[in-house]
C-alpha positions in Angstrom: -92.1 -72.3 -58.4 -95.1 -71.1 -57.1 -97.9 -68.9 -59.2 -100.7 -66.8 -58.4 -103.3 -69.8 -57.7 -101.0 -71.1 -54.8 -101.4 -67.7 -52.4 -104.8 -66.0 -51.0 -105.9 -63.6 -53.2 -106.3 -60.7 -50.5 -102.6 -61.0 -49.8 -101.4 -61.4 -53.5 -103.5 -58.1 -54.4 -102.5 -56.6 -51.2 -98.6 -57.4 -52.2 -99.4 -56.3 -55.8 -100.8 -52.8 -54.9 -97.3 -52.0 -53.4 -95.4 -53.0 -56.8 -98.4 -50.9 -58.9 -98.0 -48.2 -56.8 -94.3 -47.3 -58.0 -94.7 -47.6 -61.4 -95.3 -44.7 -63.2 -98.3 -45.9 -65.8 -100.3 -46.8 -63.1 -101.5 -43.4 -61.6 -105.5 -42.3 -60.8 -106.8 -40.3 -63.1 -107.9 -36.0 -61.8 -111.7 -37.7 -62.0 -110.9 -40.7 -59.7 -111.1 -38.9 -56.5 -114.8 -37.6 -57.4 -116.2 -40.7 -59.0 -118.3 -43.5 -57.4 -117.2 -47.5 -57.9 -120.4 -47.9 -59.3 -124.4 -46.5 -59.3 -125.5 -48.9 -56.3 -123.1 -46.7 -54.4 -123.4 -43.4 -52.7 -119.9 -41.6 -52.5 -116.2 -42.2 -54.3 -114.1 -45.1 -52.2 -111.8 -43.6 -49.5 -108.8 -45.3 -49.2 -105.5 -43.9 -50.7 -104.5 -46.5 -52.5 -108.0 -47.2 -54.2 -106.5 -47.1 -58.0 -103.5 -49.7 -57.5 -105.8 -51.7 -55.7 -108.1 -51.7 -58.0 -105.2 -52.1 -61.1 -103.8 -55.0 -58.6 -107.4 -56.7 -59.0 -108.1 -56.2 -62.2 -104.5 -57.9 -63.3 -105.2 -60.9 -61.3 -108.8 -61.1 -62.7 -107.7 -61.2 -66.1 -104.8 -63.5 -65.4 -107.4 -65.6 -64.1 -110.6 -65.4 -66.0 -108.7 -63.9 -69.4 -109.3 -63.5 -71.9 -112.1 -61.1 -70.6 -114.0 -57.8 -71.6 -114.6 -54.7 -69.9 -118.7 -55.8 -69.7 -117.9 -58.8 -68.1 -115.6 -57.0 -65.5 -118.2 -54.8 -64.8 -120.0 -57.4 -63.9 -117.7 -58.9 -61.2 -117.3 -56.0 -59.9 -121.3 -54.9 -59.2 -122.9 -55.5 -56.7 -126.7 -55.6 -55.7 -128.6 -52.6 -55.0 -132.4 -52.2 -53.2 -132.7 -48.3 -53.3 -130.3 -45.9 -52.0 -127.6 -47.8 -49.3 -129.7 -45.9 -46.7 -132.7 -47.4 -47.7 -133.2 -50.5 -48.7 -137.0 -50.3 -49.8 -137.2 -52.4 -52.9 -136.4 -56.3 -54.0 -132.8 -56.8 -54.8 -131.4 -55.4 -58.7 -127.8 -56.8 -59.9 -126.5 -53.7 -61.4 -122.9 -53.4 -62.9 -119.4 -51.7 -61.8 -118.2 -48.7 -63.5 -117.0 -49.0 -67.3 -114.6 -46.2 -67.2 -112.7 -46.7 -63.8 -112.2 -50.5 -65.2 -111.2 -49.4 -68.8 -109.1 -46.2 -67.5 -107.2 -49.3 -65.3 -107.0 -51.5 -68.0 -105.5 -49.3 -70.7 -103.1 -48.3 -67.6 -101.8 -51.9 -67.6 -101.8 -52.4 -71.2 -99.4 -48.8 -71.1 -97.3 -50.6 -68.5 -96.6 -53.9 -70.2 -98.9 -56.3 -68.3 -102.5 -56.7 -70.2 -102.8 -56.7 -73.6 -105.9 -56.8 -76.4 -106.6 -59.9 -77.7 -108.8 -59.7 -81.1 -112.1 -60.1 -80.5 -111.9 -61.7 -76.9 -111.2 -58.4 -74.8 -107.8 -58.2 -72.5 -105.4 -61.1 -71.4 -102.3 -61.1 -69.5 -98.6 -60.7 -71.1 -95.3 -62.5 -70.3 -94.6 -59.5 -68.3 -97.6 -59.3 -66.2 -97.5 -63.7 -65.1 -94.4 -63.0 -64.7 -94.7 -60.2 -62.4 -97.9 -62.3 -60.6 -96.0 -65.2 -60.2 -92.5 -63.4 -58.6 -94.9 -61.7 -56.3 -96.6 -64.8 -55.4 -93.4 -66.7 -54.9 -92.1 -63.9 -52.7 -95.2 -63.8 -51.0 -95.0 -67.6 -50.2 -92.0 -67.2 -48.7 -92.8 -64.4 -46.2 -96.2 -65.7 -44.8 -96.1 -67.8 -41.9 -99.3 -70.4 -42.6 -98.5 -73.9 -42.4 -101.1 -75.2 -45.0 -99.2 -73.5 -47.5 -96.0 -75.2 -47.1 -96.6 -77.6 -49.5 -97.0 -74.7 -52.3 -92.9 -74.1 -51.3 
């Protein structure tokens, strides 16, 4: 049986981004298409698929790091900013991701069965959503063709 820690994480979220896609919770907001990732950046992410990506990663960062809260995500997901990304004119600042694209994801999955509110401890996964991690992991095992993994079978 293999679970999430036994596959890379690009392929697992890359894998999981197809399954989020068809469910019907999981759908980007009217605001999503006009607002940035964060304020170290300059314009809104451009790929298609941005908000079940982003749901994929944030349901294998909480089934990872969980129980976790939204200020702690934003953290993971910042990066660090010297002026404007066309000029970098002053010393490195660690700023933070945005709140609401996080939370807007979040509340998504908690809707869809897979992340749930813990008291006092911010959001963990369900039954559903390791469940859902580790089928896709398992079935992702089997279809990549990498030797070192074989042991993980």
């Amino acid at each position: 049986m293999a679970t999430l820690y036994d596959v890379p994480p690009e392929e697992l979220i890359e894998a999981l981004t197809e399954t989020l896609a068809d469910e019907d919770d999981i759908e980007a907001p009217d605001w999503a298409e006009y607002t940035k990732t964060g304020v170290d950046r300059e314009l809104p992410p451009e790929q298609e698929d941005f908000w079940a990506r982003r749901a994929a990663s944030l349901l294998r960062k909480v089934a990872v790091d969980g129980p976790v809260g939204v200020n702690a995500l934003r953290s993971e997901y910042g990066t660090s900013k010297q002026g404007t990304t066309r000029y970098r004119v002053r010393p490195h600042q660690k700023t933070k991701g945005s709140g609401n694209i996080i939370r807007t994801a979040l509340q998504q999955l908690e809707d869809a069965g897979y992340v749930e509110t813990s008291e006092n401890d911010g959001r963990r996964v369900t039954g559903e959503g390791r469940s859902l991690l580790d089928d896709t992991a398992g079935d992702l095992l089997t279809e990549l063709d990498r030797p070192e993994l074989e042991r993980y079978a």
